[in-house]
C-alpha positions as a printed NumPy array, in Angstrom:
array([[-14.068,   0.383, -31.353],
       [-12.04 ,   3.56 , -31.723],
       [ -9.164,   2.661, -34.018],
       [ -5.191,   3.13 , -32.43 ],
       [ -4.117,   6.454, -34.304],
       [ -0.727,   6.047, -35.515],
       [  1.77 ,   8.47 , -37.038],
       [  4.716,   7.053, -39.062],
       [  7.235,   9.785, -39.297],
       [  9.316,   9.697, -42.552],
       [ 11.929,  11.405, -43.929],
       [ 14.311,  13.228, -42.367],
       [ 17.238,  15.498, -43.109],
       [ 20.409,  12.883, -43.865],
       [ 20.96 ,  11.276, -47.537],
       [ 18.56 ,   8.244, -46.554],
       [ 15.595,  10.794, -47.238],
       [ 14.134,   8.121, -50.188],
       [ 15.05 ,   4.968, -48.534],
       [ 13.063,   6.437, -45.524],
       [ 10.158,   7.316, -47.766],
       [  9.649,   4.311, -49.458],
       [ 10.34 ,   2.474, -45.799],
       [  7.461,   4.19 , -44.429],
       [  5.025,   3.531, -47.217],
       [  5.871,  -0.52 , -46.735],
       [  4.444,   0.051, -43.227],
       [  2.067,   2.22 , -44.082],
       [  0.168,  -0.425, -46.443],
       [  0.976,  -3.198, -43.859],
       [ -0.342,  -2.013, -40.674],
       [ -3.036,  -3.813, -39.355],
       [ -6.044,  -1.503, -40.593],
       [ -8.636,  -3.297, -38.218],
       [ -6.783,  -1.998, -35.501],
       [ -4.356,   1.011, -36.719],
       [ -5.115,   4.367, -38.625],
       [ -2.011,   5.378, -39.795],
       [ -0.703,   8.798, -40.803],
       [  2.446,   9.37 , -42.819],
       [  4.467,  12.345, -41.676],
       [  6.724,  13.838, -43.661],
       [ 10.073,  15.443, -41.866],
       [ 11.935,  17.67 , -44.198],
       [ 13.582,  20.194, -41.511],
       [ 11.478,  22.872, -40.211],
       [  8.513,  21.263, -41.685],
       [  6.443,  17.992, -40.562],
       [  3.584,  17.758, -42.642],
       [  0.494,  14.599, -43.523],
       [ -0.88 ,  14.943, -47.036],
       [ -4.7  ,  13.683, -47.213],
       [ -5.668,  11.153, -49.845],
       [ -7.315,  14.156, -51.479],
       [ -4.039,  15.896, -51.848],
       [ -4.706,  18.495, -48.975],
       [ -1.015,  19.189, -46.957],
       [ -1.624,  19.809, -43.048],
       [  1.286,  21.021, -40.955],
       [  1.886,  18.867, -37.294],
       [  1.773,  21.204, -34.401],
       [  4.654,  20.492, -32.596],
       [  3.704,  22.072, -29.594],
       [  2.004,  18.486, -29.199],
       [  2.786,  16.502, -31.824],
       [ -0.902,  16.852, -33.659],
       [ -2.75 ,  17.88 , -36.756],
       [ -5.933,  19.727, -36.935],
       [ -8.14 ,  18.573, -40.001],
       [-11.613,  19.079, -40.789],
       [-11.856,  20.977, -37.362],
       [-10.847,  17.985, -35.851],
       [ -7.471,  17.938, -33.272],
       [ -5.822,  14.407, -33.951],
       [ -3.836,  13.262, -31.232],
       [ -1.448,  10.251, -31.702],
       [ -1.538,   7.058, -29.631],
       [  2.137,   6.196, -31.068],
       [  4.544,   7.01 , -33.35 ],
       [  6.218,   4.407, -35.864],
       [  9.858,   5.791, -36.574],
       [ 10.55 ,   4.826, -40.322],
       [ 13.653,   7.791, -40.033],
       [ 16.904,   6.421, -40.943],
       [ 19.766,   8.752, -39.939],
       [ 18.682,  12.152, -37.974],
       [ 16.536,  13.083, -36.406],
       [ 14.817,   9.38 , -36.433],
       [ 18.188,   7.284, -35.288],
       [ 19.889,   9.662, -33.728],
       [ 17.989,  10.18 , -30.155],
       [ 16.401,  13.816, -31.525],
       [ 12.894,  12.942, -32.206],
       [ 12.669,  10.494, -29.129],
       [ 14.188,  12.759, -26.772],
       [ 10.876,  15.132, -28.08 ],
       [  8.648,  12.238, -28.342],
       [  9.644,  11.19 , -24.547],
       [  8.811,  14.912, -23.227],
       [  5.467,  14.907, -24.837],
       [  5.084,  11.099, -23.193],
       [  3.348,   9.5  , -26.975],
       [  4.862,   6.341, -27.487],
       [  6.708,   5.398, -30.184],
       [  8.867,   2.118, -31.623],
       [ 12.403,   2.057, -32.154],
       [ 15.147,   2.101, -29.273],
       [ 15.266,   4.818, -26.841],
       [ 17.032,   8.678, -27.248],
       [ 20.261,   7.611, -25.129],
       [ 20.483,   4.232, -26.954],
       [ 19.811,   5.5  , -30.534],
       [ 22.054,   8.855, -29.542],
       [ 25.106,   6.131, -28.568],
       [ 24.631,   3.657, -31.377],
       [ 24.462,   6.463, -34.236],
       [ 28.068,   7.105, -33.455],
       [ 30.211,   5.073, -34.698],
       [ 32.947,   5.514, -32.55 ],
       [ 31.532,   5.736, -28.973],
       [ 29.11 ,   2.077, -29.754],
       [ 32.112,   0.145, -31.092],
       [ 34.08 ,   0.877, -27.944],
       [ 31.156,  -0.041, -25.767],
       [ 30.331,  -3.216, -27.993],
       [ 34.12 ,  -4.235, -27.337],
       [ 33.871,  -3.608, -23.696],
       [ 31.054,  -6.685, -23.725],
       [ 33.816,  -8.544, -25.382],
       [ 32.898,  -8.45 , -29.122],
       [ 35.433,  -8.146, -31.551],
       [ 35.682,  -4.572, -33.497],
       [ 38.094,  -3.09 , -35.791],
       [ 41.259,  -0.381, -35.301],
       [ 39.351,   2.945, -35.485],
       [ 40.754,   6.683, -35.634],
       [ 37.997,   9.518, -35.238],
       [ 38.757,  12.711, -37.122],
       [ 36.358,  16.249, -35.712],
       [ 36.127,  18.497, -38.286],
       [ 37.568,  21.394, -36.342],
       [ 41.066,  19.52 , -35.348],
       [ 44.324,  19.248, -37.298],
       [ 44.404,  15.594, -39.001],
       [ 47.171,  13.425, -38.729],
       [ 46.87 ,  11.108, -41.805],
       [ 49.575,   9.44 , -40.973],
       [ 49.027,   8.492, -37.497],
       [ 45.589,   7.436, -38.505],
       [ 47.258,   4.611, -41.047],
       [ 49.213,   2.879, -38.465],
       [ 46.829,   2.688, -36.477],
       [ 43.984,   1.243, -38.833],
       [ 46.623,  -0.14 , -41.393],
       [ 45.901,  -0.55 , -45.433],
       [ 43.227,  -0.795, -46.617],
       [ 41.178,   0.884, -44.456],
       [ 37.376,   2.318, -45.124],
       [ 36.516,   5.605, -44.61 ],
       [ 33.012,   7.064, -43.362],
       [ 30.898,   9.738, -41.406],
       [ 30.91 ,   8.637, -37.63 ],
       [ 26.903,   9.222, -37.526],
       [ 24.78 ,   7.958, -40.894],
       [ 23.987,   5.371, -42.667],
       [ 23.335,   3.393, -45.796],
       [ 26.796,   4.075, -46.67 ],
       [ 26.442,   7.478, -47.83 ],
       [ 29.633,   8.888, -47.962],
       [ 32.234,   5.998, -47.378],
       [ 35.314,   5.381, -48.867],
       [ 37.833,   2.068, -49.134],
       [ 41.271,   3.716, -48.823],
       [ 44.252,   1.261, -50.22 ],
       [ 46.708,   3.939, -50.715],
       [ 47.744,   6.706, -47.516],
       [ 47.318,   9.439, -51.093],
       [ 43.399,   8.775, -51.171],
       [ 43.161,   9.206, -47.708],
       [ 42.887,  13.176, -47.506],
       [ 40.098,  12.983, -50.781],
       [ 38.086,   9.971, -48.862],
       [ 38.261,  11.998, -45.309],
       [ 36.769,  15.406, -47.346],
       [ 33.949,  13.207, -49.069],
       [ 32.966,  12.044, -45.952],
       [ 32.998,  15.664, -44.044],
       [ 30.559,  16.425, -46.176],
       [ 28.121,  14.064, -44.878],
       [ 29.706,  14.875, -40.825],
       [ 31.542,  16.654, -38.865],
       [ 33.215,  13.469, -37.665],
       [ 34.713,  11.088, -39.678],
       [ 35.907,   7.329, -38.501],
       [ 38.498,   5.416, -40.42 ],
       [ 38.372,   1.666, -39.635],
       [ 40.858,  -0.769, -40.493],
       [ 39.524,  -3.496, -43.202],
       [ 38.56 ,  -6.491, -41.778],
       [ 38.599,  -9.787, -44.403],
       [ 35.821, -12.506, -44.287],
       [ 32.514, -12.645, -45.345],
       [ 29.701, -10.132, -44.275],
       [ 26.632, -11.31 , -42.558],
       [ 23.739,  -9.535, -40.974],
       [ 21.226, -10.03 , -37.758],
       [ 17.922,  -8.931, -36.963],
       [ 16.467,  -9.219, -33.417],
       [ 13.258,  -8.733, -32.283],
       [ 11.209,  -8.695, -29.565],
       [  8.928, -11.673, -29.83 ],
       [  6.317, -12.304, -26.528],
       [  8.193, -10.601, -24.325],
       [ 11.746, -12.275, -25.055],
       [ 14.915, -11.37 , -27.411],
       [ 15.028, -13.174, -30.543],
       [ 17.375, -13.414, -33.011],
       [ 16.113, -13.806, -37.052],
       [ 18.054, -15.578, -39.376],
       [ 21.21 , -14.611, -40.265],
       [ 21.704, -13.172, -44.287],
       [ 25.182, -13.21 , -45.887],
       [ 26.036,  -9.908, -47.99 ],
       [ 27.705, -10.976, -51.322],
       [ 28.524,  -7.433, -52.955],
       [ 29.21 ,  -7.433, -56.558],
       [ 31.231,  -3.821, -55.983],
       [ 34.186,  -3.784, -53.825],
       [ 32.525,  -3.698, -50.849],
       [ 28.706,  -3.208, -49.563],
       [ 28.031,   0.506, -50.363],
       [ 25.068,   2.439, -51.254],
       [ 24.808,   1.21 , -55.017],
       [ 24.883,  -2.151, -53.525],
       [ 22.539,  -1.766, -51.007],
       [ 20.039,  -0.193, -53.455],
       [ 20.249,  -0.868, -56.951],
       [ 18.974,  -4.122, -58.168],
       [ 21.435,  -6.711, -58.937],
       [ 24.341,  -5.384, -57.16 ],
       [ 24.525,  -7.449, -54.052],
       [ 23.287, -11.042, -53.295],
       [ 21.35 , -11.425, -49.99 ],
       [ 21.363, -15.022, -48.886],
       [ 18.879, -15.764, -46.337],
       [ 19.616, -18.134, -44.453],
       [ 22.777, -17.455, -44.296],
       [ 25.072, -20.655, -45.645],
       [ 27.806, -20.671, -43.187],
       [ 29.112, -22.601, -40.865],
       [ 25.935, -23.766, -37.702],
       [ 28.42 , -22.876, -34.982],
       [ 29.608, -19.509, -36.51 ],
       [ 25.759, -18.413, -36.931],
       [ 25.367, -19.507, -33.334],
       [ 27.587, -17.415, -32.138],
       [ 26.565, -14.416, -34.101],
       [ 23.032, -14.605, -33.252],
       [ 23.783, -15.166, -29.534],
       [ 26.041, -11.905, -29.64 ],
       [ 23.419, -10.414, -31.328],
       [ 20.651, -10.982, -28.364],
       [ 23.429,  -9.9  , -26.057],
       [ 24.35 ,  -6.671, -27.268],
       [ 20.726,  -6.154, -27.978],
       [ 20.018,  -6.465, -24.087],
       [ 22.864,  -4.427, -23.075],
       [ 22.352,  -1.767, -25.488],
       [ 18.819,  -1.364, -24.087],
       [ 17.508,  -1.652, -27.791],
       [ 13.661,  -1.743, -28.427],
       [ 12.054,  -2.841, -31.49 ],
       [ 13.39 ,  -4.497, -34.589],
       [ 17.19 ,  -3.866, -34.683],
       [ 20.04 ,  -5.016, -37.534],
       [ 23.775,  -6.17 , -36.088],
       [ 26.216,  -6.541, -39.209],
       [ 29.191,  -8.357, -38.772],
       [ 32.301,  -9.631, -40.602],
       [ 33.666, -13.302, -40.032],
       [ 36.785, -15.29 , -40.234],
       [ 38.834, -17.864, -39.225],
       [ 40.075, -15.628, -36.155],
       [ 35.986, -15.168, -35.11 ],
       [ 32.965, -12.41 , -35.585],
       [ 33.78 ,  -8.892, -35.88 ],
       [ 31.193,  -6.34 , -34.67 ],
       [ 30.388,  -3.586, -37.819],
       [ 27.867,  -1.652, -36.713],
       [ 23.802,  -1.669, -35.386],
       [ 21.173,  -0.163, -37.306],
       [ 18.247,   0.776, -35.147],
       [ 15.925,   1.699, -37.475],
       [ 16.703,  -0.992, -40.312],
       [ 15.588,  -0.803, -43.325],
       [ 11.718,  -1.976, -44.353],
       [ 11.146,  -1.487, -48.368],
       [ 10.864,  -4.201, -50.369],
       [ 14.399,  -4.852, -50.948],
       [ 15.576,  -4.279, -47.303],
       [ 17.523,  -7.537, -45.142],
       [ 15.14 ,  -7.378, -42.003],
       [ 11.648,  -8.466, -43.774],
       [ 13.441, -10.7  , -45.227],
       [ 14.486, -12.554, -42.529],
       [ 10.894, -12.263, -40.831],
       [  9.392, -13.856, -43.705],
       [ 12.01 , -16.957, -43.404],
       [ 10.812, -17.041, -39.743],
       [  7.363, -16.536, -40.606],
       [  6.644, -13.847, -39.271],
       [  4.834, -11.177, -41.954],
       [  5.376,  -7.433, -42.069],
       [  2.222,  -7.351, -40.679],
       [  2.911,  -9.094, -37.452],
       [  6.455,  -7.396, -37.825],
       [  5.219,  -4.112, -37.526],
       [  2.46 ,  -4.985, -35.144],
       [  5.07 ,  -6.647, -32.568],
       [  7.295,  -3.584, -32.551],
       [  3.913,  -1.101, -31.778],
       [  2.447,  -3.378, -29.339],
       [  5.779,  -3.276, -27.392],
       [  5.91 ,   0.833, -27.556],
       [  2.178,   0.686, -26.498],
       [  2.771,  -1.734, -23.769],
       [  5.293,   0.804, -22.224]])
């Protein structure tokens, strides 16, 4: 039986380059090898490229999305995004994949285009009702009115590029004087930045899946950062945050949050595995943000969760590819 030829794309051009490298080699070495032959494709702008176990770099045509090696045109049944940030989260590389009709995991180009920013998904998620915090959105090209920006979001406030992830580039502002320096560190990651007013509670975190057809929701982890707040040193370095999964909170609160979480997964037309983070307190669940394409190394929330569920990476990854296939 001919084996399903699949290309995990990697990379990609934001600051989550190595996160996205070593996410794609966790589902390279746990794709189902009886059924898959995967490829690792490497994005670095211009240039998509598969190195051979033999060290020999091949370029992807993207006229079609193939490779040509040993005189031999591989074409690609699907295409496992392992991209975090562009052009993997962001709609670019579905919109492409979608012309070219190959089949790939992760949500679709408008979804991923509309949850990447910031600003345009937390006004949709509170016009389902969910909870978000006081925003401001700053374009690069427009005067800035710092001022304006504080009363509206209040003190302490976080500041951060509208489209990215991992944290790259976010500030906590508790003075209106570090608000200029925090807005410039995070124009250099975007041309937009959001500044959010600081909501208190505790952090926790949702995967959903889809499992046979129908939503589920994963159990929840609570983020315990040992740094101010959940940045990219926490998210990354060892020792820096405590991930408890399950979640020890309240069974009504983690109710609610995973059936908010299978909501906005259905309306946001999400495919895939997909992480909600939230904060909660005593006045309810505040919606934080959705990562489409979550995490997958070793120390990332979503496996994590599987594994309390018992699902493996294996079936993990073979879930999300049998739902692209299926499409």
């Amino acid at each position: 039986m001919m084996k399903i030829r699949i290309a995990i794309a990697a990379g990609g051009d934001s600051g989550e380059y190595e996160i996205s490298i070593k996410s794609a080699t966790v589902v390279e070495q746990h794709l189902d090898t009886d059924i898959y032959e995967p490829y690792l494709i490497i994005f670095r702008g211009n240039e998509w490229s598969y190195t051979s176990a033999e060290g020999n770099k091949y370029l992807v045509n993207r006229d079609d999305f193939s490779l040509f090696i040993n005189d031999e045109k591989i074409i690609f049944d699907a295409v496992f995004i392992a991209i975090h940030g562009t052009p993997g989260e962001d709609g670019k590389l579905q919109g492409y994949l979608d012309m070219l009709d190959i089949p790939y995991t992760a949500c679709g180009r408008t979804t991923s285009a509309i949850t990447f920013n910031k600003y345009y998904c937390n006004r949709l998620v509170r016009s389902f009702g969910v909870n978000v915090a006081p925003s401001v959105l700053f374009r690069n090209e427009k005067v800035i009115d710092f001022e304006e920006a504080v009363k509206t979001t209040g003190l302490p406030c976080f500041v951060k590029p509208n489209s990215g992830g991992s944290s790259v580039g976010m500030s906590k502002v508790t003075d209106p004087s570090e608000l200029p320096a925090a807005v410039h560190k995070a124009f250099g990651e975007d041309q937009q930045v959001l500044v959010e007013g600081f909501i208190p509670g505790r952090e926790i975190t949702c995967g959903v899946i889809t499992l046979e057809g129908n939503v589920h929701s994963l159990p929840l982890t609570e983020i315990i950062p040992r740094n101010d707040f959940f940045d990219f040193e926490a998210k990354y370095a060892d020792g820096m945050a405590e991930e408890v999964t399950p979640a020890d909170i309240p069974s009504k609160t983690e109710q609610q949050c995973r059936t908010i979480s299978e909501m906005l997964y259905e309306k946001l037309d999400c495919r895939g595995f997909v992480r909600f983070d939230y904060i909660f307190n005593e006045s309810g669940i505040y919606f934080l943000e959705v990562n489409t394409v979550p995490g997958l190394s070793p120390s990332s929330i979503v496996p994590r969760q599987a594994a309390v569920d018992g699902i493996s990476l294996k079936e993990l990854f073979s879930l999300s590819l049998q739902q692209a296939l299926s499409r």
